[in-house]
N, C-alpha and C positions, 0 to 999 in steps of 0.2 A: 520600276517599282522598288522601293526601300526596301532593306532589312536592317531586322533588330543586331545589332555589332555587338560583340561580346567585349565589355570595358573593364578598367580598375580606375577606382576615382584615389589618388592620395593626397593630401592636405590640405591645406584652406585659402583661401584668397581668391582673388581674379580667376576666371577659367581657363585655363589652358590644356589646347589638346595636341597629342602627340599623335603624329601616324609614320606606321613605319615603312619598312620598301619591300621592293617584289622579294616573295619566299621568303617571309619576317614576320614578325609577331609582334605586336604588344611590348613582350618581353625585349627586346631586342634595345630599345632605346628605355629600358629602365635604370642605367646609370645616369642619364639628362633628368629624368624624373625625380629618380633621390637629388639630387642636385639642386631643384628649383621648389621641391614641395614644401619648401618651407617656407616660400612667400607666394606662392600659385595655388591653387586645387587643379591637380594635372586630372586627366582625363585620359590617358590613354588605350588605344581602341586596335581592336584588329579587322582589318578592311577583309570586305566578303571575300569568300574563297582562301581566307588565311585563318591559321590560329585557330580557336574554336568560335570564329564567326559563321553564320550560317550556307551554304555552298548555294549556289547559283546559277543557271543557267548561261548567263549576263554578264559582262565584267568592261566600265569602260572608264573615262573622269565624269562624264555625268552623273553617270548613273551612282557613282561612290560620293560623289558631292551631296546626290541627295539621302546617302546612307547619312551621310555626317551632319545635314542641317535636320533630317529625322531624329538623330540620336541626341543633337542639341534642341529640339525640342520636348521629345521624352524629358531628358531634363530641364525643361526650364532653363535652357540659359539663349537669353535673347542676342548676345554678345560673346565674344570668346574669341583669343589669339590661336593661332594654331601654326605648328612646329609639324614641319612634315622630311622625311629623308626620304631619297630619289621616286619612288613610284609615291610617296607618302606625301613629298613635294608637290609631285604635281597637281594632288587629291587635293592641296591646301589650297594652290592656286584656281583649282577650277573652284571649288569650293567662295576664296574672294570674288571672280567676274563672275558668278551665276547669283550668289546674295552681299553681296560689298557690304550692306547695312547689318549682314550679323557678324562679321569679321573687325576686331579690334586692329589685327595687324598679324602678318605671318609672316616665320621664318623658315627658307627652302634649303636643305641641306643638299647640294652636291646635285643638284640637276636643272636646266634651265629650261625655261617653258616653249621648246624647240620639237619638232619631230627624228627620231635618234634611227640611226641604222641597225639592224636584229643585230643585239649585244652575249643573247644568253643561247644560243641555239645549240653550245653543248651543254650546257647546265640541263638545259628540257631533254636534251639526247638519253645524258646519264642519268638521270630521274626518271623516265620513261623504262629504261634498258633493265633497270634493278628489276632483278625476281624477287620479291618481297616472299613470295612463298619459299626458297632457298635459303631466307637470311634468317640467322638463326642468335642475331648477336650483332651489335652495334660496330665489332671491327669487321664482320661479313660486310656489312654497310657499306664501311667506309671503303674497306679495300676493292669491292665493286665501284664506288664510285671514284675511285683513284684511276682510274681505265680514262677517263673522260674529265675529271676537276686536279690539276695538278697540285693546287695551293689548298694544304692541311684545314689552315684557318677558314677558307671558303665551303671544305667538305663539314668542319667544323657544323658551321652556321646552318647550311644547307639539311642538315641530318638533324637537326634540331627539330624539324618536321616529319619527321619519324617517332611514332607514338607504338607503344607496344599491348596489343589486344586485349583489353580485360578478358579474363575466365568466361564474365557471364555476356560479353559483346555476341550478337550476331556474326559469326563467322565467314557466312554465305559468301559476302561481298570482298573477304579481305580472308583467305584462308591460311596465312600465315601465321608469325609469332606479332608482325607489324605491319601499319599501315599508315597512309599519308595523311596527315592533318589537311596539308594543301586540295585543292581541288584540280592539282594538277589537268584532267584533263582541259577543262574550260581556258585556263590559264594559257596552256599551251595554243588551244582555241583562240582566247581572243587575244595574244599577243602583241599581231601587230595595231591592236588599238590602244594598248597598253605603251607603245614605241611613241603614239602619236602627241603634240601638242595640246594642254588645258583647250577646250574651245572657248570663247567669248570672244564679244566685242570690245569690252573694256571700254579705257584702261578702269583698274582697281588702283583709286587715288588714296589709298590710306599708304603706311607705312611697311617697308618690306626689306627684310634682312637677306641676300644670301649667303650663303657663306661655303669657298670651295675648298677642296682637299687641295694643297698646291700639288701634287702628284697625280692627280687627276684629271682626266679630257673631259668631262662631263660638263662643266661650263667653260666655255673660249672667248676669247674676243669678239669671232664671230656673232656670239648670241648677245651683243652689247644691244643692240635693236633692238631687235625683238623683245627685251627686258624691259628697254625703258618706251616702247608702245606699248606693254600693256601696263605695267610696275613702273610709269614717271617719278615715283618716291622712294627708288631702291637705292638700297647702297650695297658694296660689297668689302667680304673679309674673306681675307686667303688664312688657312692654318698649315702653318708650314711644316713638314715632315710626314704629312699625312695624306692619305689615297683617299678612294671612294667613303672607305667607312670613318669618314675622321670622327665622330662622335664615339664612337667603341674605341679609336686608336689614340685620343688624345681627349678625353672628356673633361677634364678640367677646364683645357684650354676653349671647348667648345660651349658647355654648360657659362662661362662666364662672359663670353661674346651673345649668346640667347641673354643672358641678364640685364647684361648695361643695354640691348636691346630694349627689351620689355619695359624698364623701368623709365627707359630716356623721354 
C-alpha cells in the first residue's frame, strides 16, 4: 500500500524527481535541485521511513516504486525523469521496470541494480546504541556516535536525522531533548531488502545515465551485465576525485553531466 511522501516542488519545466539514499532526506540532494530548477520543475521527495515522510511498517523497491508512481499521480504528471542516489537509485529503477511508460528517462548515482553485501551494520549499531534520553546536545550526539562512525562528514549527515522535541510534542514515546526522524527500527528490519536488486523483468528501453564516484566500489565491472539486461540504453560517466557521495562532493561537476543528460 502507497503513502502520501512528504515533497518540495521548485521551478518549472519538464518534471523531474529527485530521491535520495539510505538515512537521507530530501534535503540532501538540494544542491542538484538549485542547479537544474531553472530548466526542470524538481520534485524532490523523502522516501517512507525518511524525512518527514510517513513511517511504515513495510520498506522494500516495490513497494517505494509505488510511493512514487502514487505521488506522481496526486500530481498529475503522467511522465517524469527521475534522478535517484544509491537506495534512491534503486527506487528510480524499480520505479522504470514496474511503469517504463511513466518514466522519461533516469539517472542512478553511485549504485548498480545488483544485490550488495550488509554495507551499514555499524551505522544501525551506532544509531541503535545512542541514548537519546542521555543526549542533551548535538556534540553528545556526535561524540557517542564517534564510538562506532569514524568519518566526521558521515556523523555529519547521519545526525541530521536528529530532530529536537517541540515543547508541546508527545513525550511518551521519545523522553528526551531528541528523537529520530528515521524510522530506524523498520529500517534496520527490512534491510536486507533494502541490500537487494530492483525486481523486474525488464529491460527498461528508454534512456539511462549512470554515473560513478571514481573512488567508489559501488558500481564494478562486474555489474557491466547486469546493467545492460535490464538498461540496454545505458551509458556511463565516472567523476573523478569523488566517493560515494559525489553529488555533495563535487556538484557542479555532477549537476552538469544530469544536464547534457536530460537535454540530449
Amino acid at each position: 500500500m502507497s503513502v502520501e511522501l512528504n515533497y518540495r516542488v521548485t521551478g518549472e519545466g519538464s518534471p523531474l524527481i529527485l530521491l535520495h539514499g539510505l538515512f537521507g532526506s530530501l534535503e540532501n540532494l538540494g544542491g542538484i535541485s538549485r542547479r537544474l530548477q531553472d530548466q526542470w520543475q524538481v520534485h524532490a521527495l523523502d522516501q517512507r521511513n525518511h524525512g518527514s515522510s510517513p513511517h511504515t511498517d513495510t520498506m522494500d523497491y516495490p513497494a517505494m516504486a509505488d510511493d512514487v508512481l502514487a505521488y506522481m499521480d496526486a500530481r498529475g504528471l503522467e511522465k517524469a525523469s527521475i534522478l535517484g542516489h544509491s537506495m534512491g537509485g534503486k527506487t528510480a529503477m524499480q520505479v522504470a521496470l514496474r511503469a517504463p511508460q511513466r518514466v522519461e528517462r533516469i539517472i542512478v548515482a553511485d549504485i548498480a541494480p545488483v544485490t550488495y553485501h550488509p554495507r551499514h551494520d555499524v551505522v544501525l549499531e551506532g544509531l541503535k546504541a545512542m541514548d537519546l534520553g542521555l543526549i542533551r546536545s548535538r556534540q553528545d550526539a556526535d561524540r557517542a556516535l564517534a564510538e562506532y562512525v569514524e568519518e566526521p562528514g558521515v556523523r555529519q549527515f547521519l545526525l541530521k536525522n536528529l530532530v529536537r522535541v517541540a515543547d508541546d510534542d508527545d513525550r511518551s514515546d521519545h523522553p528526551g531533548l531528541y528523537r529520530w526522524r528515521l524510522n530506524l527500527p523498520v529500517i534496520e528490519q527490512c534491510y536486507p531488502k533494502l541490500a537487494e536488486a530492483p525486481e523486474g523483468d525488464g529491460p527498461f528501453e528508454g534512456p539511462v545515465l549512470f554515473i560513478k564516484g571514481a573512488d567508489s566500489a559501488y558500481i564494478q565491472e562486474k555489474h557491466r551485465d547486469d546493467i545492460r539486461r535490464l538498461f540496454p540504453d545505458a551509458d556511463l560517466r565516472i567523476i573523478n576525485g569523488t566517493g560515494h557521495w559525489l553529488h555533495a562532493e563535487k556538484p557542479d561537476s555532477f549537476a552538469a553531466l544530469c544536464r547534457r543528460f536530460l537535454t540530449d
